[in-house]
N, C-alpha and C positions, 0 to 999 in steps of 0.2 A: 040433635039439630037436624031440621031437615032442611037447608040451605044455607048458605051464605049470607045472605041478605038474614034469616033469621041469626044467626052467631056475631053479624054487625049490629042488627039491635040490639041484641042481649049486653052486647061488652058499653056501645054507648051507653044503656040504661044505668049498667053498673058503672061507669065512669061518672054519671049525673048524681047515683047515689051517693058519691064518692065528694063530690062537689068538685069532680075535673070534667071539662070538656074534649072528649074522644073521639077524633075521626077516623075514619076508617078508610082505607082505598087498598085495594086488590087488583092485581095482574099477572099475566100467565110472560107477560114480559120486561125482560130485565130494564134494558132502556126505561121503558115508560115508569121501572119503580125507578131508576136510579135522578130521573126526572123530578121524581116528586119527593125525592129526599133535598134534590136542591133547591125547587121551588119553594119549600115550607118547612127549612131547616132556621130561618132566621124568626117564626114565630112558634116553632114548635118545645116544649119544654121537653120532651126526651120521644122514644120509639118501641113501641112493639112489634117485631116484626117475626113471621112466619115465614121461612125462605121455601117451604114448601119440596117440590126437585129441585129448586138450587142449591138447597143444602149443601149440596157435597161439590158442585162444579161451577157455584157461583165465584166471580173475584173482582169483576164491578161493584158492586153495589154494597157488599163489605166495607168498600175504599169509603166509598160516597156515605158510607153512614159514620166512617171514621172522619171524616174530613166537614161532617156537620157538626162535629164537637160535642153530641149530645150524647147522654144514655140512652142504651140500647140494651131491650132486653129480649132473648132470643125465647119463641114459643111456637111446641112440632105438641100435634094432636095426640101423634103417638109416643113412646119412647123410641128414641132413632137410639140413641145407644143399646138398648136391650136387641134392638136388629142387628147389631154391629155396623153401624151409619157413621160416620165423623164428618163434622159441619165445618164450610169454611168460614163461620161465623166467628169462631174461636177469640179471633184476637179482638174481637169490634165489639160485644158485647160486656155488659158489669154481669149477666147473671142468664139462666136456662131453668126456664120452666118445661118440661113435657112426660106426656103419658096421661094427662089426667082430661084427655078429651077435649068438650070445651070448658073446663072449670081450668083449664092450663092459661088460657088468656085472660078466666078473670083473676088469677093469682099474678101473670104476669103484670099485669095495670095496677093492681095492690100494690107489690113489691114495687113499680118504681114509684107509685107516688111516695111508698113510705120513704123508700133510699132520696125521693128529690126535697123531701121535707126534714130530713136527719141531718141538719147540719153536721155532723161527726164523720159523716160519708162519701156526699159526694161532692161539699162544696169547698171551692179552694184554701181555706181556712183551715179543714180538718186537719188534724194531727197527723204525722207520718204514720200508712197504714198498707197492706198490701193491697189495697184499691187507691188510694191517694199518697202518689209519690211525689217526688222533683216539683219544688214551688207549687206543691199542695194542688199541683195539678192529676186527676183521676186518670190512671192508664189508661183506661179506652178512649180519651181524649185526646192522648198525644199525638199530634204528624208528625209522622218521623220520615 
């Protein structure tokens, strides 16, 4: 990838293949993403998000992703755990794609549309499972 803007066409293209529509927005600031989680959480079907350096000293925008109720799947270019990195994503996210460059984002938009199409998974209905607890609501969804 030689830019940004090329690794946002590439994931749109594969969301189109995909028959979803993927937007993309980047910022080197928390605010302005914790902004756009609330602006476009009431028409957005779930999240992939890159915490990038906030990985490890974020704790905005964790909240704001938990409190849009939606899946969220966490994706770092490199492995952060082979660095010994720990994200404070941990509790906001169904799943972690990373190490596989840019083929990590298009595995991470896979995986959720598969998880947002799997009745069994993530929608309130599914059976008791350790992703879908208490009134078949999916942990990462709870406010607590």
């Amino acid at each position: 990838m030689a830019s940004l803007a090329d690794l946002q066409q590439m994931v749109v293209a594969f969301g189109e293949s995909l028959g979803v529509d993927v937007h993309t927005f980047a910022s080197n600031r928390e605010g302005e993403l914790l902004e756009h989680v609330y602006a476009t959480a009431a028409f957005t079907d779930g999240y992939v998000v890159d915490p990038g350096g906030l990985a490890t000293v974020s704790q905005g925008w964790p909240h704001a992703l938990i409190e849009s109720r939606k899946p969220v799947v966490e994706v770092c270019f490199y492995n952060m755990v082979a660095q010994g990195e720990q994200s404070t994503f941990g509790a906001t996210v169904i799943g972690r794609i990373m190490g596989l460059r840019q083929y990590s984002y298009l595995a991470a938009i896979l995986s959720l549309v598969l998880a947002l199409d799997d009745e069994s998974f993530l929608h309130p209905e599914a059976p008791s499972t350790e992703t879908v607890r208490r009134q078949g609501t999916p942990y990462s969804f709870r406010l607590t």
